[in-house]
mmCIF file of the protein (N, C-alpha, C, O) and its ligand, coordinates in Angstrom:
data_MODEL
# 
_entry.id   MODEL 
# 
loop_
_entity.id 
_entity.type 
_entity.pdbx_number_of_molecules 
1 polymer     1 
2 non-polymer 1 
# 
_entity_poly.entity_id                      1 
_entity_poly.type                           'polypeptide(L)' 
_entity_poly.nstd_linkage                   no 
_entity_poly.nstd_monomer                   no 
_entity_poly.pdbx_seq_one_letter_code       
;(UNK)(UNK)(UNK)(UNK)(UNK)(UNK)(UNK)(UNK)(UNK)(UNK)(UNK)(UNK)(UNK)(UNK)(UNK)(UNK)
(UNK)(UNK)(UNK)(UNK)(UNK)(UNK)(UNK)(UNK)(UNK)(UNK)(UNK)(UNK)(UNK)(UNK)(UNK)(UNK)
(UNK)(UNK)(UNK)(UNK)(UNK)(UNK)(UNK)(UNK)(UNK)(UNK)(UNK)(UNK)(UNK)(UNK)(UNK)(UNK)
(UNK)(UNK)(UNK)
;
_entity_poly.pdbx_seq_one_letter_code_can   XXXXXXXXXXXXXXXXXXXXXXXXXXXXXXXXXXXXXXXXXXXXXXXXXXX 
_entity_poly.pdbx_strand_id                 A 
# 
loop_
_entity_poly_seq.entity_id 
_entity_poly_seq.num 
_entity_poly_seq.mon_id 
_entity_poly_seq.hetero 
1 1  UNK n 
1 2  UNK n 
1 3  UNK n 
1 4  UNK n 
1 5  UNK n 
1 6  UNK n 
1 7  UNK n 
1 8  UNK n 
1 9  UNK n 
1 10 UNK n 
1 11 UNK n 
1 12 UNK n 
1 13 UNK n 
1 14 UNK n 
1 15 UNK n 
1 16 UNK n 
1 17 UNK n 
1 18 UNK n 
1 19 UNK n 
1 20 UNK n 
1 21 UNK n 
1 22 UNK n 
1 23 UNK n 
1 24 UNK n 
1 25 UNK n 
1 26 UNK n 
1 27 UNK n 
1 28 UNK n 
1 29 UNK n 
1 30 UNK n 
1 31 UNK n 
1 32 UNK n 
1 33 UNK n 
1 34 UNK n 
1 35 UNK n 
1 36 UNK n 
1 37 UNK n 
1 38 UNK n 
1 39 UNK n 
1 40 UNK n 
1 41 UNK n 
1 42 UNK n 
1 43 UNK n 
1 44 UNK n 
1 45 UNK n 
1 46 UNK n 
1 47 UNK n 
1 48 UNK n 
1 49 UNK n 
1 50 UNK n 
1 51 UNK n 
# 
loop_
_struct_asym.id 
_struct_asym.entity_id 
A 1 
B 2 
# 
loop_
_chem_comp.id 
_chem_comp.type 
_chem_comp.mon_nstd_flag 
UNK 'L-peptide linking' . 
ZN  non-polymer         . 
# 
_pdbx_entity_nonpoly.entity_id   2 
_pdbx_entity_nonpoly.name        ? 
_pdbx_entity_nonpoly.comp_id     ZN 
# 
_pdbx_nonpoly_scheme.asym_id         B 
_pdbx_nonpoly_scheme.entity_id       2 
_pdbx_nonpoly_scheme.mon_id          ZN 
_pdbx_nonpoly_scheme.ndb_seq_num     1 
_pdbx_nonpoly_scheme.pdb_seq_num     101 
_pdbx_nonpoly_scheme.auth_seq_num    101 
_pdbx_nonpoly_scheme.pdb_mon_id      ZN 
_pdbx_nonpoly_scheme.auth_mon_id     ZN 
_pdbx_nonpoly_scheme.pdb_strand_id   A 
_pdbx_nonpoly_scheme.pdb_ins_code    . 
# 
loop_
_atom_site.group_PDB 
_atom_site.id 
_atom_site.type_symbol 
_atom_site.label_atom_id 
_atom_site.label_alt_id 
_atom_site.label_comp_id 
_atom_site.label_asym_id 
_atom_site.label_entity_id 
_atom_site.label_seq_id 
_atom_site.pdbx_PDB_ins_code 
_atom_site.Cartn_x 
_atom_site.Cartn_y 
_atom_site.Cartn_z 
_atom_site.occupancy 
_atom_site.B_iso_or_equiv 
_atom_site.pdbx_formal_charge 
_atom_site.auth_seq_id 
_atom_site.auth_comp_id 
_atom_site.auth_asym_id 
_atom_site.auth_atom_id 
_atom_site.pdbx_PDB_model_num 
ATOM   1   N  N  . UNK A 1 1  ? 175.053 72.281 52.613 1.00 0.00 ? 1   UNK A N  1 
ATOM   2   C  CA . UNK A 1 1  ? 176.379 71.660 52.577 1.00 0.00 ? 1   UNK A CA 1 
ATOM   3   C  C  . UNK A 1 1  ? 176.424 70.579 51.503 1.00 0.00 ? 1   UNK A C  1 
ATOM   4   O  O  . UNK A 1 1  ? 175.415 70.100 50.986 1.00 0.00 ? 1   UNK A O  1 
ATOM   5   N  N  . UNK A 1 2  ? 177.294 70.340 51.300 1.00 0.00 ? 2   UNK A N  1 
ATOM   6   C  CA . UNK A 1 2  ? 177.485 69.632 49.761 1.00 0.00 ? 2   UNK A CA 1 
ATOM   7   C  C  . UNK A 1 2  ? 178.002 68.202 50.133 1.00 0.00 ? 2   UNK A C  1 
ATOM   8   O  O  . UNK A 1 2  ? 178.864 68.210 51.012 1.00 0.00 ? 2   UNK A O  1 
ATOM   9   N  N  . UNK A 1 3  ? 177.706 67.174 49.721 1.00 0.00 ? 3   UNK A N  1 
ATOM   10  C  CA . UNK A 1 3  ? 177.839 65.360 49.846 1.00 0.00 ? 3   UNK A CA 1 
ATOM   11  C  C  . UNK A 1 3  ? 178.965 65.137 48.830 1.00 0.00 ? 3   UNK A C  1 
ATOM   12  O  O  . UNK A 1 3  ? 179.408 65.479 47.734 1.00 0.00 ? 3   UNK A O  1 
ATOM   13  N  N  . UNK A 1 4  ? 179.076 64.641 49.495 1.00 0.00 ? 4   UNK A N  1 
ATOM   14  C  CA . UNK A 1 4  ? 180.314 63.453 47.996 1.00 0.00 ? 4   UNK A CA 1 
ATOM   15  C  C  . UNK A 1 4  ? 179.958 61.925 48.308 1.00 0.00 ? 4   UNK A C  1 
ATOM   16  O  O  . UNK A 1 4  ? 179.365 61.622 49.343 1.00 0.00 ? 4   UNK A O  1 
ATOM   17  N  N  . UNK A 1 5  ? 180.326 61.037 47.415 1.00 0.00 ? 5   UNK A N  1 
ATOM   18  C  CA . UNK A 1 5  ? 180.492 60.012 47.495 1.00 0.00 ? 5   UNK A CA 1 
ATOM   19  C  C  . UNK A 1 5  ? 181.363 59.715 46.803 1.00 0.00 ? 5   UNK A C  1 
ATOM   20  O  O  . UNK A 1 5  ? 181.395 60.059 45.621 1.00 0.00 ? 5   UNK A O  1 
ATOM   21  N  N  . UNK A 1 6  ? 182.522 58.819 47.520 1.00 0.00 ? 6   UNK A N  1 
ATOM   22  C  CA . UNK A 1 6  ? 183.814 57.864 47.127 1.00 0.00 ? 6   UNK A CA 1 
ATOM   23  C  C  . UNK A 1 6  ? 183.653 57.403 46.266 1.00 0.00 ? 6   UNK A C  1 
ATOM   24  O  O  . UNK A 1 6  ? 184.211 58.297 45.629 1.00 0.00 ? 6   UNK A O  1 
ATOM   25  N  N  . UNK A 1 7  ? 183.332 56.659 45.442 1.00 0.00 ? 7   UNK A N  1 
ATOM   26  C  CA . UNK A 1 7  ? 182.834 55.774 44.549 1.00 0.00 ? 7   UNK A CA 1 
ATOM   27  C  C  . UNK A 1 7  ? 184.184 54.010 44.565 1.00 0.00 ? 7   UNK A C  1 
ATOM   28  O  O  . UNK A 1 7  ? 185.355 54.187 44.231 1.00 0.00 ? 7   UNK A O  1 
ATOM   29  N  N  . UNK A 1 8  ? 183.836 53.003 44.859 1.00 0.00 ? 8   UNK A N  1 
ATOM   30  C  CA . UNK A 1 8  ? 185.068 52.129 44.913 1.00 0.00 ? 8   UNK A CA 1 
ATOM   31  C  C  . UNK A 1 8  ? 185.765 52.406 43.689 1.00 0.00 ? 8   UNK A C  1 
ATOM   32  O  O  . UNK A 1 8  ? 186.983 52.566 43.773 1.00 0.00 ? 8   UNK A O  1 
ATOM   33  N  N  . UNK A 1 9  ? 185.309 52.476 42.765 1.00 0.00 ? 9   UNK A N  1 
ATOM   34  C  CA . UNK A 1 9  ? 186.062 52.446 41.314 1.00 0.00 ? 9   UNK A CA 1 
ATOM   35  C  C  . UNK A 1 9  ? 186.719 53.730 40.943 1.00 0.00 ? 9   UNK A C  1 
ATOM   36  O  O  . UNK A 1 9  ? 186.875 54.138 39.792 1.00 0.00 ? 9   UNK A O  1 
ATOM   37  N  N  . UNK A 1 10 ? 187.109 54.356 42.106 1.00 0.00 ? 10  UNK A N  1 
ATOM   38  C  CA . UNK A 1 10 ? 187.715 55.824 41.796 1.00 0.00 ? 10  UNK A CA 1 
ATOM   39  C  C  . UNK A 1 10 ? 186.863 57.138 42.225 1.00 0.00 ? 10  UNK A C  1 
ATOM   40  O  O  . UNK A 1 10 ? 186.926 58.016 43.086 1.00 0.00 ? 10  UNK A O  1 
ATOM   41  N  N  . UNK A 1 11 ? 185.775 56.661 40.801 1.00 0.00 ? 11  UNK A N  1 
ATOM   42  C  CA . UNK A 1 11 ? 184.961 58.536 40.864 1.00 0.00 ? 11  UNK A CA 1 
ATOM   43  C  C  . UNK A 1 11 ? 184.217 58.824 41.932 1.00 0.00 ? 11  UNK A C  1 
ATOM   44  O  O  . UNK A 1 11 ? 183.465 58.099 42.584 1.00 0.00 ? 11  UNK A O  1 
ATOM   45  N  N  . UNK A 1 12 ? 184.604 60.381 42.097 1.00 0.00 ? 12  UNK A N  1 
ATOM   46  C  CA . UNK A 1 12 ? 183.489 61.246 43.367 1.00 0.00 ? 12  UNK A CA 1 
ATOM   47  C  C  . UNK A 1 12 ? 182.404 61.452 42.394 1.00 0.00 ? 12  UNK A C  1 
ATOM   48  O  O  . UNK A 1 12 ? 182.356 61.614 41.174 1.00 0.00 ? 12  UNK A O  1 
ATOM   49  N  N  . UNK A 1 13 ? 181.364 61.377 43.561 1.00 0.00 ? 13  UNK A N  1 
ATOM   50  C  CA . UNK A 1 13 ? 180.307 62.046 42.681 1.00 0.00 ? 13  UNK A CA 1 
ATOM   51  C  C  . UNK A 1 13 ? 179.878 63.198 44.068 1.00 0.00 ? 13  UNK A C  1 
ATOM   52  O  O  . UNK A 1 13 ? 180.152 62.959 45.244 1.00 0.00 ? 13  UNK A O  1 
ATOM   53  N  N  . UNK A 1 14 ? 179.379 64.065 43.727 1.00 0.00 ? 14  UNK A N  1 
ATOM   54  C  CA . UNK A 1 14 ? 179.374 65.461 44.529 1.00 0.00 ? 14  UNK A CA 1 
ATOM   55  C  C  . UNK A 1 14 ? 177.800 66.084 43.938 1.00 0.00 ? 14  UNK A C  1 
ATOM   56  O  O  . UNK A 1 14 ? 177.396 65.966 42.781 1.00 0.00 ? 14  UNK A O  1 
ATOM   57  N  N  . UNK A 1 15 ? 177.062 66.770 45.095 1.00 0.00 ? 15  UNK A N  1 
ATOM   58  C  CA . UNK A 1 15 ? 175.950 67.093 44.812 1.00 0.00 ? 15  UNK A CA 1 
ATOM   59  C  C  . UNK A 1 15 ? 175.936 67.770 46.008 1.00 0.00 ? 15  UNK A C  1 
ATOM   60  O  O  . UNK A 1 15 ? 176.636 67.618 47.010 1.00 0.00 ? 15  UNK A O  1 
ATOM   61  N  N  . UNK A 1 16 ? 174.779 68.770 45.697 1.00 0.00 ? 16  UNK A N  1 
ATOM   62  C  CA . UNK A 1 16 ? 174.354 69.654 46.868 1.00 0.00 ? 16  UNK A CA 1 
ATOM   63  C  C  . UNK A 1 16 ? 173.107 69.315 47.878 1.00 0.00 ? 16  UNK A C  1 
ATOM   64  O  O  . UNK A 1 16 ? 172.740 69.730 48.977 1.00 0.00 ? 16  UNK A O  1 
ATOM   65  N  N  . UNK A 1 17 ? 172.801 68.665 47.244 1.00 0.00 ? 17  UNK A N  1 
ATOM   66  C  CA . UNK A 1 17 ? 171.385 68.615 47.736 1.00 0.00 ? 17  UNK A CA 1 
ATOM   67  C  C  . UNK A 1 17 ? 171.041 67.030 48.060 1.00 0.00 ? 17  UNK A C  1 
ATOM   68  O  O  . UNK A 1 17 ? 171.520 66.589 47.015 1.00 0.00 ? 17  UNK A O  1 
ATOM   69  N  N  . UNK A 1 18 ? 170.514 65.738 48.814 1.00 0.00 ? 18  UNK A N  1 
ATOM   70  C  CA . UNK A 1 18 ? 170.222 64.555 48.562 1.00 0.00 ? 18  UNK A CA 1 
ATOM   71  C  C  . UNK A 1 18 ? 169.672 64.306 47.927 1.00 0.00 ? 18  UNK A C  1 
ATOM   72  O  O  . UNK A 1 18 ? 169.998 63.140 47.703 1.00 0.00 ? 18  UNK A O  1 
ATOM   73  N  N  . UNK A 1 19 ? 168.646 64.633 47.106 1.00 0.00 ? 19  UNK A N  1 
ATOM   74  C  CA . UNK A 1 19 ? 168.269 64.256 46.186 1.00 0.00 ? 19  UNK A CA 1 
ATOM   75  C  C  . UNK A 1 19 ? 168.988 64.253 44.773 1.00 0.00 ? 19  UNK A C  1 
ATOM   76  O  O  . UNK A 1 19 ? 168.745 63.440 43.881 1.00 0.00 ? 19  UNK A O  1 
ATOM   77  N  N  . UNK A 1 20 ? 169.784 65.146 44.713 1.00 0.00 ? 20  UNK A N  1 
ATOM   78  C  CA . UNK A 1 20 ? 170.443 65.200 43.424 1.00 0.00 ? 20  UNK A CA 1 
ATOM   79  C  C  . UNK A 1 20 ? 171.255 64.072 43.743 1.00 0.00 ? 20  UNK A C  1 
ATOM   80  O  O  . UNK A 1 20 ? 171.062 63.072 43.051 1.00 0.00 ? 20  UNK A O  1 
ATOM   81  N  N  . UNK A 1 21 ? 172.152 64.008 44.672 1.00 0.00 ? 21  UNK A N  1 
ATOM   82  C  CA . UNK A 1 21 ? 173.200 62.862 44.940 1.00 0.00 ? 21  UNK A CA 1 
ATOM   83  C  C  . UNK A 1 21 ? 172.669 61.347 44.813 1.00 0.00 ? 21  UNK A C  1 
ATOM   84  O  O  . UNK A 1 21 ? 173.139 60.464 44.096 1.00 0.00 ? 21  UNK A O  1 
ATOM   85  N  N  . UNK A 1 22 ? 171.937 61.296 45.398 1.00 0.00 ? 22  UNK A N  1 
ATOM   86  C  CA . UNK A 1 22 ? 171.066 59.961 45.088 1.00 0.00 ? 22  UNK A CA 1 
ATOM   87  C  C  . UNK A 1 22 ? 170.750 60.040 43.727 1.00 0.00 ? 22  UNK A C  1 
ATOM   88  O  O  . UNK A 1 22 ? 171.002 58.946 43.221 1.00 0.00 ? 22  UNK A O  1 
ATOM   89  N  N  . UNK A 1 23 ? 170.283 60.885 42.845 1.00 0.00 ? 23  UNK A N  1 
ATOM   90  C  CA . UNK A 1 23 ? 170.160 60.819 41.177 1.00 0.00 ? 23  UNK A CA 1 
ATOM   91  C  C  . UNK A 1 23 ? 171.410 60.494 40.839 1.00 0.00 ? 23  UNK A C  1 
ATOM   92  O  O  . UNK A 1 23 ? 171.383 59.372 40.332 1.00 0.00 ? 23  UNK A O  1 
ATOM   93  N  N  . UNK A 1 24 ? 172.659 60.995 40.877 1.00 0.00 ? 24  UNK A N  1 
ATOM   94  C  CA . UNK A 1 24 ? 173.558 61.466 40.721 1.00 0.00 ? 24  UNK A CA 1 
ATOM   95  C  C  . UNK A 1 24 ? 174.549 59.780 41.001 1.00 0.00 ? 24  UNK A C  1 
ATOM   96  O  O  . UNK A 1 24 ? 175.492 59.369 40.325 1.00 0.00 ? 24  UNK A O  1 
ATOM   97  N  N  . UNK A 1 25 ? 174.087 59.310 41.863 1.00 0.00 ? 25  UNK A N  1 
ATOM   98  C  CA . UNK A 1 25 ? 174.875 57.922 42.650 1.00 0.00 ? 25  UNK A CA 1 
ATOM   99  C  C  . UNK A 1 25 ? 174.214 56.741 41.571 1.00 0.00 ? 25  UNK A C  1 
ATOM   100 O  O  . UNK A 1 25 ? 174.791 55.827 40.983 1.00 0.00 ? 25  UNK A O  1 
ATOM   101 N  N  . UNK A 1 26 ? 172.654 57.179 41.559 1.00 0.00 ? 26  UNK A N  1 
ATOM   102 C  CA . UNK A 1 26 ? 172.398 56.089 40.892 1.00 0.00 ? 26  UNK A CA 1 
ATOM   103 C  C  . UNK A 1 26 ? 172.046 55.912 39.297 1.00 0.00 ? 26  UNK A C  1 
ATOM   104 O  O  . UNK A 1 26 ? 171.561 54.945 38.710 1.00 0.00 ? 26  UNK A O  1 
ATOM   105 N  N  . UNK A 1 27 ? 172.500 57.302 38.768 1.00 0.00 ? 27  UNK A N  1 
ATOM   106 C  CA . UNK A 1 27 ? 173.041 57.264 37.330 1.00 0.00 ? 27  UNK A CA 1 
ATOM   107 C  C  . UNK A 1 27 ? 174.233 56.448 37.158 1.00 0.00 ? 27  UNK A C  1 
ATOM   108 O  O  . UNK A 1 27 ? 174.253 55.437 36.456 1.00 0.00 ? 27  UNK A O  1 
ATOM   109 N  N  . UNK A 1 28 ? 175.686 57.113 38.109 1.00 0.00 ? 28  UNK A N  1 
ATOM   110 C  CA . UNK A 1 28 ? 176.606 56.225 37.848 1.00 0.00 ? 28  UNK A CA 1 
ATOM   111 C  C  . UNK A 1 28 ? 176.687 55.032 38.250 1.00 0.00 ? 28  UNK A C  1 
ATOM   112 O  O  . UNK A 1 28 ? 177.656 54.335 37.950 1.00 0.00 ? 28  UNK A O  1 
ATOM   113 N  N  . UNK A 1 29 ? 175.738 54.614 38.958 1.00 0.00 ? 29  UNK A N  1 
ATOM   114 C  CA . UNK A 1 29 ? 176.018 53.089 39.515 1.00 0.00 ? 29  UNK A CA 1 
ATOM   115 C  C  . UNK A 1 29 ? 175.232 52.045 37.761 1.00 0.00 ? 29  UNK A C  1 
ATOM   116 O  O  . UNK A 1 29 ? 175.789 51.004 37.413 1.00 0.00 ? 29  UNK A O  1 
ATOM   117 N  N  . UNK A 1 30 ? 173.981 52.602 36.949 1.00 0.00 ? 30  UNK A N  1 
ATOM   118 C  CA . UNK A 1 30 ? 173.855 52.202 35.932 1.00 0.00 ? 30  UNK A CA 1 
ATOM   119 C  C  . UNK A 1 30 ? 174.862 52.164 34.744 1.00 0.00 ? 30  UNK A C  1 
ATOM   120 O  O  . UNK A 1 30 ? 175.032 51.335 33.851 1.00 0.00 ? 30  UNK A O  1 
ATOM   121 N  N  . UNK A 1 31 ? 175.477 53.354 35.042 1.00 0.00 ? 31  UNK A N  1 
ATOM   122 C  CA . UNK A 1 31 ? 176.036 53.584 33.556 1.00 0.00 ? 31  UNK A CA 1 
ATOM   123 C  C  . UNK A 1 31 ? 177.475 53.174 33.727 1.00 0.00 ? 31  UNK A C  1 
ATOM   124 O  O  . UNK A 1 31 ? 178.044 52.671 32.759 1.00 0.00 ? 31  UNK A O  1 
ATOM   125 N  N  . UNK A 1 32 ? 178.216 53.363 35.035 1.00 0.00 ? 32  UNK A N  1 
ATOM   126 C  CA . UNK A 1 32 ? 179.543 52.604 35.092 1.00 0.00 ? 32  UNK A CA 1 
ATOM   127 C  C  . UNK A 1 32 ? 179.606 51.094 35.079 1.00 0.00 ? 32  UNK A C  1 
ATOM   128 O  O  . UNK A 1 32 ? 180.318 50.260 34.521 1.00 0.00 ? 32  UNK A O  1 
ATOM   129 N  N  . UNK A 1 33 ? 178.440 51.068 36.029 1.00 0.00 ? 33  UNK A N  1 
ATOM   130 C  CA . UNK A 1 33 ? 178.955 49.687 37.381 1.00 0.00 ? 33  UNK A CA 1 
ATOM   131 C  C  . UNK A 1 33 ? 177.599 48.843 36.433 1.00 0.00 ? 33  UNK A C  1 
ATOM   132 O  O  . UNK A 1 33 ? 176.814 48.271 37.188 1.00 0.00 ? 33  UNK A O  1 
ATOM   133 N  N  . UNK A 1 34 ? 177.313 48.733 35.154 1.00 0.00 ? 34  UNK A N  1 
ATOM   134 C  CA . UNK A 1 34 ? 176.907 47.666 34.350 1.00 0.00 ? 34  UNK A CA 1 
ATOM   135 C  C  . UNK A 1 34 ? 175.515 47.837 34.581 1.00 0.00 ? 34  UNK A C  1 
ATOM   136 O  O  . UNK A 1 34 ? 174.882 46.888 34.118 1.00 0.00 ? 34  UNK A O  1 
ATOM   137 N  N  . UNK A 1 35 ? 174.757 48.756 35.165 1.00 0.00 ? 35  UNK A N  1 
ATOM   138 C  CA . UNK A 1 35 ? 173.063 48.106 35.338 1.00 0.00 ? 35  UNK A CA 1 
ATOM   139 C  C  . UNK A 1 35 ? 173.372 48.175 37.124 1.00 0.00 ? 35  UNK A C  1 
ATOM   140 O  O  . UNK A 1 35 ? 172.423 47.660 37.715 1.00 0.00 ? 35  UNK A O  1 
ATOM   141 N  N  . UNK A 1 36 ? 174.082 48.506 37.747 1.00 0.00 ? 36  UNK A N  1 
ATOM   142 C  CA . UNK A 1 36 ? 173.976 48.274 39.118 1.00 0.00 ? 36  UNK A CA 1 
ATOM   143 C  C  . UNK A 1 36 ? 172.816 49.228 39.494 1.00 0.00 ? 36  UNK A C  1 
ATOM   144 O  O  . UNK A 1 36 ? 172.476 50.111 38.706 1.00 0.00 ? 36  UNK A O  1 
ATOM   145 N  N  . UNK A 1 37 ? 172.174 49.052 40.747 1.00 0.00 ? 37  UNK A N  1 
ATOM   146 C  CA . UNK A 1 37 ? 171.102 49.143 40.752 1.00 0.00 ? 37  UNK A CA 1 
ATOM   147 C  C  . UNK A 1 37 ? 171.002 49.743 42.491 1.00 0.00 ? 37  UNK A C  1 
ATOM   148 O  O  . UNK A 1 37 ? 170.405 49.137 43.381 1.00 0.00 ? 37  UNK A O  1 
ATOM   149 N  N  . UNK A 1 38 ? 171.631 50.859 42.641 1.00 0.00 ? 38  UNK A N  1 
ATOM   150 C  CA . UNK A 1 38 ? 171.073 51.566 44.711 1.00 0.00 ? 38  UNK A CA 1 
ATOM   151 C  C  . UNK A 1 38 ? 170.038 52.176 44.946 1.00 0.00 ? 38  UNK A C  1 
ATOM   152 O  O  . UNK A 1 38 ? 169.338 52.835 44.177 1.00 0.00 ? 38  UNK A O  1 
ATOM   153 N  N  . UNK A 1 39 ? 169.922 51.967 46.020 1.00 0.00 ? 39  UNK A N  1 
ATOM   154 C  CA . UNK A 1 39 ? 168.638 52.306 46.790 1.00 0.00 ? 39  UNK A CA 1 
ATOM   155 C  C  . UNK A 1 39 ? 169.204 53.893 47.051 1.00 0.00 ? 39  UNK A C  1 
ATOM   156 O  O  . UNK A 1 39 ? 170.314 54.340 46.764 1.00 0.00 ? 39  UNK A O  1 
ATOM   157 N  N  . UNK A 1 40 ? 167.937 54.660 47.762 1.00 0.00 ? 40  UNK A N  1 
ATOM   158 C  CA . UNK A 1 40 ? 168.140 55.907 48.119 1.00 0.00 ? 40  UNK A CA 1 
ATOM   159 C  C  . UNK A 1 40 ? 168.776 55.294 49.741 1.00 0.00 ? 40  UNK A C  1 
ATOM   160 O  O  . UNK A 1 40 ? 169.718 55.951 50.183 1.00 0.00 ? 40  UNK A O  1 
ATOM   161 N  N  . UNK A 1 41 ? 168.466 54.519 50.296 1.00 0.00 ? 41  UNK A N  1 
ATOM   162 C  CA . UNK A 1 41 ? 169.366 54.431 51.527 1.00 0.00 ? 41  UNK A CA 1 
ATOM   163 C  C  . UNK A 1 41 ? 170.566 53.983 51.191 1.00 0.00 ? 41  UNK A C  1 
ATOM   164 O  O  . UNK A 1 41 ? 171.525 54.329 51.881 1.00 0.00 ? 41  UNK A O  1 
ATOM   165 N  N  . UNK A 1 42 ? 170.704 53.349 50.360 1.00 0.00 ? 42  UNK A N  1 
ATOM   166 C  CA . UNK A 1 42 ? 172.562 53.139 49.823 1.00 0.00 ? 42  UNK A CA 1 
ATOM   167 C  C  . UNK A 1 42 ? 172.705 54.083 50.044 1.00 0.00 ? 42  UNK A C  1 
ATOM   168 O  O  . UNK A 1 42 ? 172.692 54.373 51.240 1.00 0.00 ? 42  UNK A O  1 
ATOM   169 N  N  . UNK A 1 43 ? 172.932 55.155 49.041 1.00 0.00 ? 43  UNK A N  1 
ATOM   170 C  CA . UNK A 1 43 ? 172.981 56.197 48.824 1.00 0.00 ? 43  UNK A CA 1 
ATOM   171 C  C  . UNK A 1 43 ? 173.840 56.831 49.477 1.00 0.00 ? 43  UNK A C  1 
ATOM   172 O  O  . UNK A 1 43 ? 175.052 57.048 49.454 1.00 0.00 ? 43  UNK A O  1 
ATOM   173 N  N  . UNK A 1 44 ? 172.611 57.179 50.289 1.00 0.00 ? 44  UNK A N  1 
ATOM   174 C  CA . UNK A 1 44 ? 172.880 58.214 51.746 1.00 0.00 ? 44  UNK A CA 1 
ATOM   175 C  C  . UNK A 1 44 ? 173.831 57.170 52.751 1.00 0.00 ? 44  UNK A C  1 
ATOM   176 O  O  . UNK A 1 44 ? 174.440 57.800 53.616 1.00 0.00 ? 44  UNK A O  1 
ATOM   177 N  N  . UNK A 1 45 ? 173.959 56.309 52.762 1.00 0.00 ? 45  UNK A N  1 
ATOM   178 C  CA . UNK A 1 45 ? 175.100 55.484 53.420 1.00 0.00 ? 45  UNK A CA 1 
ATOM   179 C  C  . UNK A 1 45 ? 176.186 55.760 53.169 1.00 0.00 ? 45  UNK A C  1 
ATOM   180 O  O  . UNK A 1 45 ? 176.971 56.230 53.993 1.00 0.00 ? 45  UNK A O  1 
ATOM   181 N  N  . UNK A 1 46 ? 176.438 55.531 52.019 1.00 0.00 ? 46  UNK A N  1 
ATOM   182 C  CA . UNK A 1 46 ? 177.620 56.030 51.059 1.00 0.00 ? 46  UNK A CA 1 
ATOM   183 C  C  . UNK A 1 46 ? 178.352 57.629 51.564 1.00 0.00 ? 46  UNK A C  1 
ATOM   184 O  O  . UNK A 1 46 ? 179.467 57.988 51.942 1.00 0.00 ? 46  UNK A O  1 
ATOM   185 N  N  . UNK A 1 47 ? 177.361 58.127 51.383 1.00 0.00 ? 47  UNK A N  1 
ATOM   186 C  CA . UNK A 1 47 ? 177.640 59.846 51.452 1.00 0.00 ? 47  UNK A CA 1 
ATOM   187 C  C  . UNK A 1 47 ? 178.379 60.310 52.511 1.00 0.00 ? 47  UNK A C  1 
ATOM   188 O  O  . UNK A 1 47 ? 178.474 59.827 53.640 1.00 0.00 ? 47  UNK A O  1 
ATOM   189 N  N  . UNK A 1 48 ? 178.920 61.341 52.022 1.00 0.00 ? 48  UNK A N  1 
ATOM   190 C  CA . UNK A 1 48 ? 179.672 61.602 53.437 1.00 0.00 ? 48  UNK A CA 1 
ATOM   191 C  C  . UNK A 1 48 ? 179.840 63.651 53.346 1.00 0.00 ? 48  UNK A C  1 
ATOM   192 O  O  . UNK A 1 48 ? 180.254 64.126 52.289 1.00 0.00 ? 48  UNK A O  1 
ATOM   193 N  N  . UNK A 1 49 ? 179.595 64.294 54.137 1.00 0.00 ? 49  UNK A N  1 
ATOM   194 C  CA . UNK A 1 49 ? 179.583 65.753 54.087 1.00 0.00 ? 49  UNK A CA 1 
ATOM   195 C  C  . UNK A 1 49 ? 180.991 65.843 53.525 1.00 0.00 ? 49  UNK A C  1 
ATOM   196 O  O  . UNK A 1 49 ? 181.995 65.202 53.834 1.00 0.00 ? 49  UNK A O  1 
ATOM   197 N  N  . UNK A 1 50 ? 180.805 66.833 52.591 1.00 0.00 ? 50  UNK A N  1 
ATOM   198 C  CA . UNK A 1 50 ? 182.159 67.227 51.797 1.00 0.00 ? 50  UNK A CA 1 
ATOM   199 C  C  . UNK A 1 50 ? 182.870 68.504 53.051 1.00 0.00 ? 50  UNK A C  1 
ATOM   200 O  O  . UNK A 1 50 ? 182.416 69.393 53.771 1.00 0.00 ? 50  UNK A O  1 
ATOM   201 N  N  . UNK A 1 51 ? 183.886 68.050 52.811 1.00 0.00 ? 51  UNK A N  1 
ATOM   202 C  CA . UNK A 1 51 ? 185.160 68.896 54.155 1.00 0.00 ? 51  UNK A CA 1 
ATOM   203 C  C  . UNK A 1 51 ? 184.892 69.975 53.935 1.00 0.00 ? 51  UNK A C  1 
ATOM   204 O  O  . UNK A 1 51 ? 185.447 70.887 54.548 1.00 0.00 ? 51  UNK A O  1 
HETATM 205 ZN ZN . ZN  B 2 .  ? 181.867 53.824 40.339 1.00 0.00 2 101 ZN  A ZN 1 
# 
């Protein structure tokens, strides 16, 4: 089943797998959100099963 995450600043980010999503969360949290910096339990906090 496939994850998304909300992102506050708008973007989904969507992945299949947790590990990709967690790559996937914490690429954009560097490259949008200035150097921001999540944990793999952020992460998965964040996440939520896509409908
Ligand atoms: Zn963002």
């Amino acid at each position: 089943m496939s994850k998304i995450v909300n992102c506050p600043c708008g973007a989904t980010v969507r992945a299949e797998t947790d590990d990709e999503l967690i790559s996937q969360v914490q690429t954009h949290a560097r490259e949008i959100h200035d150097g921001m910096v999540i944990s793999r339990e952020q992460a998965l906090e964040m996440a939520k099963p896509e409908a």
